[in-house]
VMD Tcl script that builds the backbone (N, CA, C; Angstrom):
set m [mol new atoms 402]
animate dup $m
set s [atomselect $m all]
$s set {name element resname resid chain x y z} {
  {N N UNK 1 A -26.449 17.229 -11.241}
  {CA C UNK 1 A -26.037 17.785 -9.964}
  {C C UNK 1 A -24.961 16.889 -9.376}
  {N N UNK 2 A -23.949 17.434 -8.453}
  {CA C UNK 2 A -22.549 16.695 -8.552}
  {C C UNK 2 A -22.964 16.873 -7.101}
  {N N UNK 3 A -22.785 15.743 -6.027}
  {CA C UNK 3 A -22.870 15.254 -4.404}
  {C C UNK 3 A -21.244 16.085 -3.691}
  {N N UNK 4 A -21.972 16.591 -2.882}
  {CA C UNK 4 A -21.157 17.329 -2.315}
  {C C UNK 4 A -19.956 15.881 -1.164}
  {N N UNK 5 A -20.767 14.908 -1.048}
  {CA C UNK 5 A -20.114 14.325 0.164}
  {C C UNK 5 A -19.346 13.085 -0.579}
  {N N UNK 6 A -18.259 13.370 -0.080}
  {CA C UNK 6 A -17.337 12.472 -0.627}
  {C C UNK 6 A -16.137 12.141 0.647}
  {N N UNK 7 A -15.706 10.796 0.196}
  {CA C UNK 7 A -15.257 10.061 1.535}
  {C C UNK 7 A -13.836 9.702 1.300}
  {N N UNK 8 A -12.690 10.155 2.130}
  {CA C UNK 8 A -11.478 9.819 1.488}
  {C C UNK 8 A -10.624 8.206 2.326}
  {N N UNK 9 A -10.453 7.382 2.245}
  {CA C UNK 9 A -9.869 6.322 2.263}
  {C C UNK 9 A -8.172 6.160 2.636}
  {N N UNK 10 A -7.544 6.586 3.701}
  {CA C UNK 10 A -6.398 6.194 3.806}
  {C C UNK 10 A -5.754 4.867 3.988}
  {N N UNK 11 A -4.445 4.336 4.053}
  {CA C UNK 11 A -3.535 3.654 3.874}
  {C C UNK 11 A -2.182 4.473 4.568}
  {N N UNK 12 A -1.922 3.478 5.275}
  {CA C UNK 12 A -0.246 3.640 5.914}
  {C C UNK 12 A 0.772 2.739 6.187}
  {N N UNK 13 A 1.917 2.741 5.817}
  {CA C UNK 13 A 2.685 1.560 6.545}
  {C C UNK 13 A 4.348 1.787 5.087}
  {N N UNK 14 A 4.387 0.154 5.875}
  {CA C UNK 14 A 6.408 0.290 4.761}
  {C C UNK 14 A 5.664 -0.106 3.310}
  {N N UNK 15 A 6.532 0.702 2.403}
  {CA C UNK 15 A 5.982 0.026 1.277}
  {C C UNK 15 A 6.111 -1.479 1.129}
  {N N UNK 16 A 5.004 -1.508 0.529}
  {CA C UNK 16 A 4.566 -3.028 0.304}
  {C C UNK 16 A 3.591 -3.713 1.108}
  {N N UNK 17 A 3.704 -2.701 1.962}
  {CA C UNK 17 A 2.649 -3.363 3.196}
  {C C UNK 17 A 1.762 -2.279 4.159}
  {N N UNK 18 A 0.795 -1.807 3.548}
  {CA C UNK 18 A 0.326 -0.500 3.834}
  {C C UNK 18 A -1.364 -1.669 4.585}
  {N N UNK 19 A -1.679 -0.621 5.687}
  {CA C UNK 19 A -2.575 -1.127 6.281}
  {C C UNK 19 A -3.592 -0.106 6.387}
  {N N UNK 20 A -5.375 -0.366 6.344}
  {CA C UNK 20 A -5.933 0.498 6.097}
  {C C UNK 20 A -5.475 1.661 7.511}
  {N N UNK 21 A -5.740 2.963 7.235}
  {CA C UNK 21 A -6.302 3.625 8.689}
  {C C UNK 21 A -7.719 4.254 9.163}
  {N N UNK 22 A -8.238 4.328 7.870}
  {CA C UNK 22 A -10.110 4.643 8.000}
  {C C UNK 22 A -10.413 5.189 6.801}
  {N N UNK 23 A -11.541 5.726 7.494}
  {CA C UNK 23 A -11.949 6.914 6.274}
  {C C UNK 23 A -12.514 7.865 6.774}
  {N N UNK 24 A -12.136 9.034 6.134}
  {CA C UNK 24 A -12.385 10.526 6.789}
  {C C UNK 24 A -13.435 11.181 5.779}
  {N N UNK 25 A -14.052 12.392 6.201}
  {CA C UNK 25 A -14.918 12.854 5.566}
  {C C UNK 25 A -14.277 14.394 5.875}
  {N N UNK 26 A -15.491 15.109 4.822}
  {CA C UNK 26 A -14.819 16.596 5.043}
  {C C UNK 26 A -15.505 17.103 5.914}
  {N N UNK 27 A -15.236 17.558 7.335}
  {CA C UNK 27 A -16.479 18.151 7.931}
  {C C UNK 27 A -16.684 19.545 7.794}
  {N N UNK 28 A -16.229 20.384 7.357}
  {CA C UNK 28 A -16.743 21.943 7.045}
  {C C UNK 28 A -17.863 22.591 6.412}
  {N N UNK 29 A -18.180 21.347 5.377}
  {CA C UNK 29 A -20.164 21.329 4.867}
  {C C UNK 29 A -20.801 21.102 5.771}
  {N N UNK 30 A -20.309 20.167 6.859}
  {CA C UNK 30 A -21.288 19.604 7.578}
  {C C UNK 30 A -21.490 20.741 8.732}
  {N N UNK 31 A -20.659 21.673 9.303}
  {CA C UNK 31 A -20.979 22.504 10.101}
  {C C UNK 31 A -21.718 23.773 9.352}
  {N N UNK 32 A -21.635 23.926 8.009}
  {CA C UNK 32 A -22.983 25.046 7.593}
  {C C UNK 32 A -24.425 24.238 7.328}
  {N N UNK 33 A -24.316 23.268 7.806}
  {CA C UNK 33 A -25.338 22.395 7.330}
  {C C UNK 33 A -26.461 22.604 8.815}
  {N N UNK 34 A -27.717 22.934 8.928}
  {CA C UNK 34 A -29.209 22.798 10.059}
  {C C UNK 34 A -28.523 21.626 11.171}
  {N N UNK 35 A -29.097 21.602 12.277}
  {CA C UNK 35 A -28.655 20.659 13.143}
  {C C UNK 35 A -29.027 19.363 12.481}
  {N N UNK 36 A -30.114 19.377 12.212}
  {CA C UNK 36 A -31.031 18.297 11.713}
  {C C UNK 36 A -29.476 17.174 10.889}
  {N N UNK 37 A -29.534 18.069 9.773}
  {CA C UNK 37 A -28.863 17.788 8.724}
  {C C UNK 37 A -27.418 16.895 9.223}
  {N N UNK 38 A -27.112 17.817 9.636}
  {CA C UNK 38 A -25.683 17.339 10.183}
  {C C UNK 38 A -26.008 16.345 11.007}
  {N N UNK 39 A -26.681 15.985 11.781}
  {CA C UNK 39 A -26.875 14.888 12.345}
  {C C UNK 39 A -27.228 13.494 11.556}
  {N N UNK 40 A -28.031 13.640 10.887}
  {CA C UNK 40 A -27.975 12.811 9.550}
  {C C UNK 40 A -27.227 12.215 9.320}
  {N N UNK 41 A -26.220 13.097 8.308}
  {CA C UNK 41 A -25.014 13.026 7.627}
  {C C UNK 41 A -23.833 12.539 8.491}
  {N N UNK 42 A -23.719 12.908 9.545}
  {CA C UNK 42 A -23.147 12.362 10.685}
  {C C UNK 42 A -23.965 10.289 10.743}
  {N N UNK 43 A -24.620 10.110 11.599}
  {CA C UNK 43 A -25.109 9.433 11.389}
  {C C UNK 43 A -25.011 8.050 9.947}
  {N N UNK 44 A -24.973 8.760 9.052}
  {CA C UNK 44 A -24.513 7.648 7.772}
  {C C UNK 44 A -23.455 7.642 7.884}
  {N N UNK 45 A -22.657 8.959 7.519}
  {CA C UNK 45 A -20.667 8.481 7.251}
  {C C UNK 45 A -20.843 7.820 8.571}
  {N N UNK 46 A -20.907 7.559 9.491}
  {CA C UNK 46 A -20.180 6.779 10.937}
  {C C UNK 46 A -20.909 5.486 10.410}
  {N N UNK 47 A -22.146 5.607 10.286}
  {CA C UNK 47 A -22.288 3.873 10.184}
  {C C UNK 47 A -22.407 3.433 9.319}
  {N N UNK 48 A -22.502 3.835 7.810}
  {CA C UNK 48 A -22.035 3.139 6.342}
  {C C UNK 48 A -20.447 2.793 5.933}
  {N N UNK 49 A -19.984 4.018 6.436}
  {CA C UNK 49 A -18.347 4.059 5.897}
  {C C UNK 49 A -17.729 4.066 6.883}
  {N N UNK 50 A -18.342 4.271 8.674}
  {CA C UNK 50 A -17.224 4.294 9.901}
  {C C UNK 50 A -16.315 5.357 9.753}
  {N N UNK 51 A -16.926 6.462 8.965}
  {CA C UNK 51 A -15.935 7.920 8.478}
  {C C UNK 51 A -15.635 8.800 9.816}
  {N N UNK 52 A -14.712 9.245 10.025}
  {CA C UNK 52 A -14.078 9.961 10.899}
  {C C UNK 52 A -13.912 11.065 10.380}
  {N N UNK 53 A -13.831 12.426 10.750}
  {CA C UNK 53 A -13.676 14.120 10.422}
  {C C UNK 53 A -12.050 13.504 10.462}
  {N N UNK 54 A -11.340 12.891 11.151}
  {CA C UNK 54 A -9.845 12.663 11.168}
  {C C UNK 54 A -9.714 11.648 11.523}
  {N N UNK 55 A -8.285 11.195 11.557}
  {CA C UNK 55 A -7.933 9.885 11.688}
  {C C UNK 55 A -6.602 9.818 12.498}
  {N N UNK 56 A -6.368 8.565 13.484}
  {CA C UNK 56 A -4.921 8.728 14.055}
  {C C UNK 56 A -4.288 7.991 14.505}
  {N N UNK 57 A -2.968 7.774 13.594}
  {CA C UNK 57 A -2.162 6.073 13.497}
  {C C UNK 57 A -1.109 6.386 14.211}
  {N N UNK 58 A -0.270 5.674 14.587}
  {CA C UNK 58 A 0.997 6.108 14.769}
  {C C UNK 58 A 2.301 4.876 13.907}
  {N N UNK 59 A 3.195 5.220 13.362}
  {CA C UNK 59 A 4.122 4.525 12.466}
  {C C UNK 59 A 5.273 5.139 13.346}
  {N N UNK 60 A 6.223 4.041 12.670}
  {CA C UNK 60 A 7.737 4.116 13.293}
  {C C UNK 60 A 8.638 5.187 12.732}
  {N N UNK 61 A 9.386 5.296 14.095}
  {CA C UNK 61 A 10.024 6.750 13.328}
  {C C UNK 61 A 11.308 6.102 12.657}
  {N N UNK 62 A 11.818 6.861 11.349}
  {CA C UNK 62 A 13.333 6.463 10.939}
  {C C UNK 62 A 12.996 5.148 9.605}
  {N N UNK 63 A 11.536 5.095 9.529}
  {CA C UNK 63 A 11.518 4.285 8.902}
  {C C UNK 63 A 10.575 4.547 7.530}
  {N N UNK 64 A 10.568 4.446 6.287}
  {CA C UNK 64 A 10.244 5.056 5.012}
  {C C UNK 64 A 8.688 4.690 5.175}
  {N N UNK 65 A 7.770 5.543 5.329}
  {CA C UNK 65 A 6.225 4.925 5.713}
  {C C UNK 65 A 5.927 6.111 4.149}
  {N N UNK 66 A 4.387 5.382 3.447}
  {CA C UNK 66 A 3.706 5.454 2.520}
  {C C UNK 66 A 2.335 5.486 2.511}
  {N N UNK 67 A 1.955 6.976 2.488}
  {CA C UNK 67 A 0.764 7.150 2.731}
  {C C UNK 67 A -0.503 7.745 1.580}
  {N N UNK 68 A -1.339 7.101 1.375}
  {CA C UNK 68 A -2.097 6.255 0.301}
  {C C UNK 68 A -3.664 6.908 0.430}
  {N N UNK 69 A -3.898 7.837 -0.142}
  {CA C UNK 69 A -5.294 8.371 -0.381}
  {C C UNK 69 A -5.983 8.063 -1.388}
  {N N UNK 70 A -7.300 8.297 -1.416}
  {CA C UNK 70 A -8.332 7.503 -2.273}
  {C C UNK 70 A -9.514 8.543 -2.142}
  {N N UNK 71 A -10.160 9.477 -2.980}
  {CA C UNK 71 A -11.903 9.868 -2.900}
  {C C UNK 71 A -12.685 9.286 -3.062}
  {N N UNK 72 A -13.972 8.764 -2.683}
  {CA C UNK 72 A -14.990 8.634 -3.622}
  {C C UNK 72 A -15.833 9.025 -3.042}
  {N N UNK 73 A -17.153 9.252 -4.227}
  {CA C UNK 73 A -18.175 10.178 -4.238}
  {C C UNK 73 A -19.093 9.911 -5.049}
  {N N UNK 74 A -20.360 10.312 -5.232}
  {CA C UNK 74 A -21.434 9.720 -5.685}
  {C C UNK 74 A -21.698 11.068 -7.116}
  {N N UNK 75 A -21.806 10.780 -8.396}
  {CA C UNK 75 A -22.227 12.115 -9.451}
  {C C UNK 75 A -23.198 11.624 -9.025}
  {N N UNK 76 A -24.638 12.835 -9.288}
  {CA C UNK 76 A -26.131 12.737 -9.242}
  {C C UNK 76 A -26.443 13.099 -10.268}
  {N N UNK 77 A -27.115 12.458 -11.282}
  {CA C UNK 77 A -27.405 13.143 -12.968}
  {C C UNK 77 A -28.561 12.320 -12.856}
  {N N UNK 78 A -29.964 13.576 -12.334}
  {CA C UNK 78 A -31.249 13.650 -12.167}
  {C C UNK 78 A -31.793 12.195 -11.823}
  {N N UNK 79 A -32.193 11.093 -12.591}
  {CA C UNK 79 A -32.240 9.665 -11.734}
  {C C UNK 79 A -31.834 8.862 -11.889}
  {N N UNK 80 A -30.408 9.148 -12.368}
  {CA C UNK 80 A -29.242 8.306 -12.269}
  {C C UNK 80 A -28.207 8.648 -11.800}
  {N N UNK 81 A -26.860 7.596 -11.404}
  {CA C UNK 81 A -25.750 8.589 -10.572}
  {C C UNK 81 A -24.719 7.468 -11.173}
  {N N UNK 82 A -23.325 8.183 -10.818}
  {CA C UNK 82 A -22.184 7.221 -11.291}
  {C C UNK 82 A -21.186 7.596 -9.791}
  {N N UNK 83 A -20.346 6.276 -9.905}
  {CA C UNK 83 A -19.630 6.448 -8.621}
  {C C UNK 83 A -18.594 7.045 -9.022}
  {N N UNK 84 A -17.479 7.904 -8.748}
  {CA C UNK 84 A -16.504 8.414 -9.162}
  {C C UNK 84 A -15.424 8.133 -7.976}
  {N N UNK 85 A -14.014 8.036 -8.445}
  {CA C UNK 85 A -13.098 8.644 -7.455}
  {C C UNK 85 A -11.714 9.401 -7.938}
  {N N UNK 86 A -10.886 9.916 -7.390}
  {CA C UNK 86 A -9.425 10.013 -7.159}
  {C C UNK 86 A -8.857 10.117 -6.987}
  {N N UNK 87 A -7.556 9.223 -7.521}
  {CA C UNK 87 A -6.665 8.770 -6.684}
  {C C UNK 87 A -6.546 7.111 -6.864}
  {N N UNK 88 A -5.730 6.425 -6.330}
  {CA C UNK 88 A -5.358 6.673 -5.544}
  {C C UNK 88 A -3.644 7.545 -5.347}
  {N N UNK 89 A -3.641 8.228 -4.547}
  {CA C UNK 89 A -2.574 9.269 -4.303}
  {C C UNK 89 A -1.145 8.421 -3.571}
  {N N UNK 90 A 0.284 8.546 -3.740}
  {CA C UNK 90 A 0.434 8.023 -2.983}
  {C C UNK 90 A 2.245 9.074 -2.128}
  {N N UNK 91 A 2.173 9.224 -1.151}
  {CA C UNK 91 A 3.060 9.780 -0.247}
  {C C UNK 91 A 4.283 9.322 0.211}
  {N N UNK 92 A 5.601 9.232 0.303}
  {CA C UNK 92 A 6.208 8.461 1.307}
  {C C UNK 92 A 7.024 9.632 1.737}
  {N N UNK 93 A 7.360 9.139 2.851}
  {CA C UNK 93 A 8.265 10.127 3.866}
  {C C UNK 93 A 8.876 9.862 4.811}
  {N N UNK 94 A 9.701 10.054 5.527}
  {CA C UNK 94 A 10.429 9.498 6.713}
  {C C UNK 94 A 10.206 10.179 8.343}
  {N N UNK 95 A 9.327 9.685 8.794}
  {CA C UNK 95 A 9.016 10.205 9.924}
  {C C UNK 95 A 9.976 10.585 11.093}
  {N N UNK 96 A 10.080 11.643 11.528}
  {CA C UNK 96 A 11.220 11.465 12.798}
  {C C UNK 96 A 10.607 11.542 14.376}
  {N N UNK 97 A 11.213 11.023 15.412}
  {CA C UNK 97 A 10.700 10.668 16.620}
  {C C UNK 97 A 10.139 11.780 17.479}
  {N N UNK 98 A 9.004 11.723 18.021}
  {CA C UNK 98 A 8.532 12.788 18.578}
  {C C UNK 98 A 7.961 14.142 17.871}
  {N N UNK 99 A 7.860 13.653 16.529}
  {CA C UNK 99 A 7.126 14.507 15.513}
  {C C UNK 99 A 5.291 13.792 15.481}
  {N N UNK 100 A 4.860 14.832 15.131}
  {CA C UNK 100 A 3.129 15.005 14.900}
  {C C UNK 100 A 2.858 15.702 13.384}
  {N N UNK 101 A 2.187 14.514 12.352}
  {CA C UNK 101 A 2.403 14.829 10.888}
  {C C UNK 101 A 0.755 14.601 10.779}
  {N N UNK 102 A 0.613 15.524 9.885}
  {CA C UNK 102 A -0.885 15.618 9.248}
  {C C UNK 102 A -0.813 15.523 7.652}
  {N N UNK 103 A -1.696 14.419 7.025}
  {CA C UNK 103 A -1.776 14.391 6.156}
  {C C UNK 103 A -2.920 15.188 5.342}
  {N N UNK 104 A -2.834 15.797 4.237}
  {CA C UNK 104 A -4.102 16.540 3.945}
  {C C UNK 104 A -4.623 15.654 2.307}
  {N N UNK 105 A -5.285 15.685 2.456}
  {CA C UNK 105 A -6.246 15.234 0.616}
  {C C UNK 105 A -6.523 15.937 0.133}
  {N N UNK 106 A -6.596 16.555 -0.552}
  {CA C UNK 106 A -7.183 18.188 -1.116}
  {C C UNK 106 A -7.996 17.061 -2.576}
  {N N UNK 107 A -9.801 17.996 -2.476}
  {CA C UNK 107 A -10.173 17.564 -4.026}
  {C C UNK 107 A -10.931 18.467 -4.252}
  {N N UNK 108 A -10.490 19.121 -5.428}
  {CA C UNK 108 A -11.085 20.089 -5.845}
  {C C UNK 108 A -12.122 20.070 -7.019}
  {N N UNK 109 A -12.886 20.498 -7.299}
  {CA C UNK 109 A -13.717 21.004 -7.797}
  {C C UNK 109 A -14.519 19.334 -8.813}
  {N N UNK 110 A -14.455 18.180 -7.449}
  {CA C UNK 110 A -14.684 16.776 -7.295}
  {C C UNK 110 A -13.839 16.800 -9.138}
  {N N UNK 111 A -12.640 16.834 -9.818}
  {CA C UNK 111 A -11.848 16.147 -10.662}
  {C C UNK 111 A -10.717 16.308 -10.018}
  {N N UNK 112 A -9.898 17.319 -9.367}
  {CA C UNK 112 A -8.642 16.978 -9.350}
  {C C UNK 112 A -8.127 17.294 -7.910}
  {N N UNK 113 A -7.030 15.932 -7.881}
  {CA C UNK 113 A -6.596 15.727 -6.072}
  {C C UNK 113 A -5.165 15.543 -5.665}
  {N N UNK 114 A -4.870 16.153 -4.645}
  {CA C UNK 114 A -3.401 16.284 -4.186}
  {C C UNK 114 A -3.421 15.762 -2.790}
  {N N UNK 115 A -1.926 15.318 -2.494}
  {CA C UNK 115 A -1.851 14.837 -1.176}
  {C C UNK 115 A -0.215 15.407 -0.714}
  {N N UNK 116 A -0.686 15.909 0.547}
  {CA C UNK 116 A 0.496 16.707 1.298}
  {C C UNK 116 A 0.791 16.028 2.356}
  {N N UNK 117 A 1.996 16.161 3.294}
  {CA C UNK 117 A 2.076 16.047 4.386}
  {C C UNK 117 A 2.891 16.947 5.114}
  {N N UNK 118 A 2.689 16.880 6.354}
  {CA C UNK 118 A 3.193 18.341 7.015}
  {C C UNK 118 A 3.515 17.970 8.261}
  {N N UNK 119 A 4.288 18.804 8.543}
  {CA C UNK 119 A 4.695 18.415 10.258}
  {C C UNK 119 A 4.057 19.411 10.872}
  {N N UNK 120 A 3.759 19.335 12.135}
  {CA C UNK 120 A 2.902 20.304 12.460}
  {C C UNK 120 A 2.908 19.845 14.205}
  {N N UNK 121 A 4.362 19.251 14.327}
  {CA C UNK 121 A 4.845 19.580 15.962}
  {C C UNK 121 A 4.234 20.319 16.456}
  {N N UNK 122 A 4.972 21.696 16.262}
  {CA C UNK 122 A 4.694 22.869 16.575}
  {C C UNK 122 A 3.556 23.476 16.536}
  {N N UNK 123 A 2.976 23.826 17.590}
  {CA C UNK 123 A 1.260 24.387 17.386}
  {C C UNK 123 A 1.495 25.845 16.689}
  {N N UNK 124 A 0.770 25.546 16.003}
  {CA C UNK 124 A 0.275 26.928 14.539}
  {C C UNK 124 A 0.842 26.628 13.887}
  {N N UNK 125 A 2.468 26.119 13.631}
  {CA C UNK 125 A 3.213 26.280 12.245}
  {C C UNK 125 A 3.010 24.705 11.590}
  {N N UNK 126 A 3.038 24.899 10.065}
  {CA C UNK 126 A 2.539 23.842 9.254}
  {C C UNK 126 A 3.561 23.710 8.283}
  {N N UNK 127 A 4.734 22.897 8.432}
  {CA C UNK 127 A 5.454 22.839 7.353}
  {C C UNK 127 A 5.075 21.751 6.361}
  {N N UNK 128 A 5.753 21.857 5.301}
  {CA C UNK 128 A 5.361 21.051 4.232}
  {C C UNK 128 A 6.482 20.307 4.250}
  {N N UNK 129 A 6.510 18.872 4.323}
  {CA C UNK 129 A 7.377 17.630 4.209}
  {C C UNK 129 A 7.562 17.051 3.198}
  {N N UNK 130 A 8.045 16.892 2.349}
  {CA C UNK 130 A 9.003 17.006 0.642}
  {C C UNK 130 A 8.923 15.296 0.865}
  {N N UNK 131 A 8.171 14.901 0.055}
  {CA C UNK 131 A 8.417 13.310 -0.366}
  {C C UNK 131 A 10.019 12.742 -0.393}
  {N N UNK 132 A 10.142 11.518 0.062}
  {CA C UNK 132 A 10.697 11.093 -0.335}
  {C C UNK 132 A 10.738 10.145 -1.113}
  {N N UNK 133 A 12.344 9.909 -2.469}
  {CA C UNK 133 A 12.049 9.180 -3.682}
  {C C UNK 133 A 11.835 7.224 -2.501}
  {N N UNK 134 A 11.022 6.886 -3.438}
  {CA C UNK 134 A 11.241 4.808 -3.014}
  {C C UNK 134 A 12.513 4.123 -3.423}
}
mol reanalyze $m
mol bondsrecalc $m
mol representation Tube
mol addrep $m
């Protein structure tokens, strides 16, 4: 049986010098999840891993920032388990002033993981922000 909860690990800053920014969890299990439950689960990610549903840094604008994802997650194989992760992913892009950027982790089907970023100024619209080369 493969653990649904898995914890993603960011990184931000100039290359070479990336500083943690937390760690986020997915919360959309956790809202089909009994009150009970979710409280729980709540409860550990905040005080094992200090996991956040989101996270929020702010970096300089005009300047090449590199942003650095990581999964991990627990396999469950009956009474034994192995730690897994991946990634780490890594982003760079050039932020501009008075912009609001969301980074996303996508992991699918717990083997394979992508990392986007998007501007998302604008309330509702979500563009996709095209790496830039280092």
């Amino acid at each position: 049986m493969l653990s649904t909860e898995s914890q993603v690990s960011f990184s931000a800053g100039p290359e070479g010098n990336l500083s943690s920014v937390g760690v986020v969890y997915n919360d959309s299990l956790e809202q089909q999840a009994p009150a009970f439950v979710r409280g729980l689960y709540k409860g550990l990610a905040h005080g094992l891993y200090r996991a956040r549903p989101f996270r929020e840094t702010l970096v300089p604008a005009n300047q090449l920032t590199v942003v650095e994802g990581v999964a991990n997650w627990r396999n469950d194989r009956g009474t034994s388990y192995s730690l897994e992760k991946c990634g780490p992913l890594s982003r760079s892009f050039l932020p501009k002033a008075n912009k609001t950027y969301l980074v996303e982790f996508d992991l699918q089907g717990f083997s394979v993981c992508s990392e986007k970023v998007y501007d998302v100024t604008v309330e509702g619209q979500k563009e996709l922000v095209l790496p830039v080369a280092k």
